[in-house]
C-alpha positions, 0 to 999 in steps of 0.5 A: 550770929557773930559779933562779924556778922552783926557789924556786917548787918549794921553796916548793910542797913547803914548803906542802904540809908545813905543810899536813899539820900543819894542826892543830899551833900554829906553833912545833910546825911549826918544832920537830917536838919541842917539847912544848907542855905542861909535864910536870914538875907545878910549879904552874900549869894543865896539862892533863896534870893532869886527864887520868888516866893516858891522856895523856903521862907527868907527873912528879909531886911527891914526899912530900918523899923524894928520890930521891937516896941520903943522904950516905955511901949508895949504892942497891945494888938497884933494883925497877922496875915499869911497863907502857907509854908513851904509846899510841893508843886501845883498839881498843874505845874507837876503836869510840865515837870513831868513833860521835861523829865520825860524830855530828858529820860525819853533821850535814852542817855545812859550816863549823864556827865558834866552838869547832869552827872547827878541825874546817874543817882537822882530821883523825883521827889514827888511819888505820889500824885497826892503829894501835890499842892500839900505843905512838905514835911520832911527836910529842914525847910519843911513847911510844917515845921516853919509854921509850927515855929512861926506860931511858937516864935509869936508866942514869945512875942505876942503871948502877953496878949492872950490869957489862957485862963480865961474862957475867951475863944480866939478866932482864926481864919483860914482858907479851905485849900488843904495846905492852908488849913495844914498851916493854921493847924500848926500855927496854932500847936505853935502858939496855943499849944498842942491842945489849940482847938480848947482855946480857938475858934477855926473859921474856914472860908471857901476858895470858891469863885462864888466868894469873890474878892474876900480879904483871904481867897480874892478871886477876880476873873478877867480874861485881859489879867489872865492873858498876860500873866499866861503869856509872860514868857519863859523864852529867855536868853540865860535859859537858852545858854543853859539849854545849849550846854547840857544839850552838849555836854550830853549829847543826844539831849534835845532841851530847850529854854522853856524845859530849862524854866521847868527844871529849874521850876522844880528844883526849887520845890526840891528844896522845900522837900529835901532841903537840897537838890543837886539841880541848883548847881546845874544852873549858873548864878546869872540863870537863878538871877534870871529865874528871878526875874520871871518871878518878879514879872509874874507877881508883879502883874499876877499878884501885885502892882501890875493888877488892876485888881491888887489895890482893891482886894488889898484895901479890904484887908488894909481896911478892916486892919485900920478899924480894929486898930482904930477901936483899940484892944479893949473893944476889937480884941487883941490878936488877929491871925489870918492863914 
């Protein structure tokens, strides 16, 4: 082949590439791993603030409590507890993005413009019904990656507090939905290393409902919880705002406030697989402000303060934390993780 005709061929492939990252900004293409939002919540518009706990993980700030030891003190225990990173849908909540992409498709617009020209070029991220509820490993943000990281970062931290060449296993626990034990397998390549299963004992505990109020899978059935946080509405004036100028700006196009929360629903999980979705420009800042805020309200009733169950399962947890601190390292141990 000619010295033309290999070019020709390299710039072919590299065409085709780009291509398959259509929806990503440019810089993205050229560095797979630049996260194009900032996560450390200095100050300024992000919209990593107004997407609850769906979207990639932020630090947030502190009371003013670093997380540095004074001088003269040295942290001899640690009590961790966290579930997963950063994740794809639901298989539940894919059923309603589906039902809103349908909407849009089913309208038969063969050219998008104003806010949805992207949609010309765009595809879903999900293309297989197994991708479903599983922790994202691609992007940026990917929730592997950010649990691996997060062991490796506590290794720097904590890693006085455990001797390698002991004989010593260090429990782990971790809850048996899959994403979870994904994430307390990466957790534990990032502290102990690659070979984490020679050092670490990994108790998996059921997410059945037959375990109840357990401190890691706390299952508290009550039809009046249920209820409300089913019936928080979706209905909200921002997202009917939304719904009325796509609606114009493509004519034919029939969304209404509810598709408006579902699309911007899924786009936030884009982040988590792409580390980018064109969707978040499609909606003004005042919209993610409102986005926000049904999250707000779903975790608060759902998860937090709302809950007549929240102190209670809480306190199982808190508890067990105070009497392990209490009886100090030489007697409970010194490192505690929980996935």
């Amino acid at each position: 082949m000619s010295s033309i005709g290999q070019l020709c061929g390299l710039l072919g492939l590299a065409a085709l590439a780009t291509a398959s990252y259509s929806n990503r900004p440019d810089y993205a293409r050229r560095f797979p791993y630049a996260a194009p939002y900032d996560q450390s919540f200095l100050g300024g518009y992000s919209i990593l603030k107004h997407v609850g706990g769906l979207g990639p993980y932020s630090n947030r700030m502190s009371y003013g409590i670093g997380r540095d030891p004074p001088d003269g003190c040295v942290v001899d225990q640690v009590i961790m507890i966290k579930r997963h990173g950063e994740r794809y849908p639901q298989g539940s909540d894919g059923v309603k993005i589906e039902a809103a992409l349908d909407k849009l498709y089913s309208s038969k617009i063969t050219e998008w413009k104003g806010d949805l020209t992207f949609l010309n070029s765009w595809e879903y991220y999900v293309d297989s019904e197994g991708l479903y509820g599983l922790e994202t490993d691609t992007g940026p943000y990917n929730g592997l990656l950010t649990t691996y990281k997060h062991g490796a970062e506590y290794r720097v931290r904590y890693g006085h507090l455990w001797d390698q060449n002991s004989n010593k296993t260090v429990p782990m626990w971790t809850a048996e939905f899959e994403r979870v034990v994904q994430t307390a397998r990466k957790f534990g390549e990032g502290f102990f290393g690659w070979n984490y299963t020679d050092s670490v004992a990994l108790n998996v505990i059921s997410e059945s409902a037959d375990m109840g109020a357990n401190s890691l899978t706390p299952v508290c059935p009550d039809d009046h919880l249920t209820q409300t946080c089913k019936s928080l509405s979706q209905d909200l004036p921002a997202f009917r705002v939304a719904a009325d100028r796509l609606n114009r700006q493509n004519p034919g196009l029939d969304l209404n406030s509810t598709d408006i929360y579902q699309l911007m629903f899924m786009s936030v999980f884009e982040l988590n697989v792409r580390g980018y979705s064109d969707w978040t420009d499609a909606f003004t800042m005042d919209e993610w402000k409102w986005f926000g805020y049904t999250q707000d309200l779903l975790f608060y009733h759902c998860a937090g303060p709302g809950s007549q169950f929240a102190k209670a399962v809480g306190a199982v947890y808190a508890n067990a934390s105070l009497k392990l601190l209490t009886q100090g390292p030489e007697k409970a141990g010194t490192m505690f993780f929980n996935l």
